[in-house]
N, C-alpha and C positions, 0 to 999 in steps of 0.2 A: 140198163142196157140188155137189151136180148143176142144170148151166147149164142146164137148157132144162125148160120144164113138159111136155113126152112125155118124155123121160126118167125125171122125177119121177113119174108116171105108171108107168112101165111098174117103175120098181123096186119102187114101192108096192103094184100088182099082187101080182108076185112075192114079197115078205113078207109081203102078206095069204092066199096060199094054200102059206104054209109050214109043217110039221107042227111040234109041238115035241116033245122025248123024253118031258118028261112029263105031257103034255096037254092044257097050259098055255102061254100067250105072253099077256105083256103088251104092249097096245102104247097108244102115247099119241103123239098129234099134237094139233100144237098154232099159234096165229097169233096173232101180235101187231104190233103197231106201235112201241112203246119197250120199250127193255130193263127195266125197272121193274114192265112186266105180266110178264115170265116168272119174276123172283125172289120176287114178293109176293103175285100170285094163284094162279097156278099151282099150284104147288105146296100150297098149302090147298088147292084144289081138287081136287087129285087123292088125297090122303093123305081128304079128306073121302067121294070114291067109292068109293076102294079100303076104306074101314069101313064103308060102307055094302055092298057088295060080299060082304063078307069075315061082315060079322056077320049074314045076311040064315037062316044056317042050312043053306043049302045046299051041294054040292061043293066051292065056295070054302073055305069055312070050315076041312073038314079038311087042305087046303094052304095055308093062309095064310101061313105061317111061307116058305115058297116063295117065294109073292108077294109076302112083304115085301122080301126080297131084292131081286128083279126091280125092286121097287118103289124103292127106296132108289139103286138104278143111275140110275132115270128122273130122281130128283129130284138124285141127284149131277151131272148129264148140265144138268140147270135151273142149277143153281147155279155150275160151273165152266167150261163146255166152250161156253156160248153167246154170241156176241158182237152188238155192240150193228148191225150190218149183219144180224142172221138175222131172216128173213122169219116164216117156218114151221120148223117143225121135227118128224121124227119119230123116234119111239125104237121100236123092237122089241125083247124082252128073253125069253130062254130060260134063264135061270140055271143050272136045274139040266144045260142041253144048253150049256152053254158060248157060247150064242149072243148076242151083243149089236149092234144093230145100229142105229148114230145114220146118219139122215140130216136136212142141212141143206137144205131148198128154196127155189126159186128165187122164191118167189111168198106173200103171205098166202094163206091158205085163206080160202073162202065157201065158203056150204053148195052141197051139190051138187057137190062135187070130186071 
């Protein structure tokens, strides 16, 4: 977990102007208050963008098989690896570049973060 909200900041930066190999990153952040919103909504929620996303006809569509991968990482990352102290939470995921990258923050999100 990164202690401090500039830190959280500056790594988030930093993976938001990361390339990926293959021209693709998933990424999902997320803020809750009880552990029960990241196992229950979540997760529907994201499996319901990424189909939206993915069956829209556009460049998604012919990688989806990709980003279901990626996809399946974010929602394993919901399911096992989060504890009931997480604030926030972000995932970056480059499957096919080997990149995976959970970070724990220090803080709920609001908009404007």
């Amino acid at each position: 977990m990164i202690d401090s909200v500039a830190g959280a900041k500056e790594k988030l930066k930093a993976l938001a102007g990361a390339e990926a190999s293959a021209g693709l990153f998933l990424s999902a952040t997320l803020s809750t208050s009880r552990l029960d919103d990241w196992r229950q909504v979540a997760p529907a929620f994201l499996r319901s963008e990424f189909n939206g996303l993915t069956k829209e006809g556009g460049p998604l569509r012919d990688k989806k098989r990709l980003l279901q991968s990626d996809l399946d990482y974010v929602l394993d990352v919901l399911n096992y690896d989060v504890t009931p102290r997480t604030q926030g939470l972000a995932v970056f995921v480059d499957g096919a570049g080997g990149f995976h990258e959970r970070i724990e923050l220090p803080l709920r999100l609001v908009n404007g973060w």
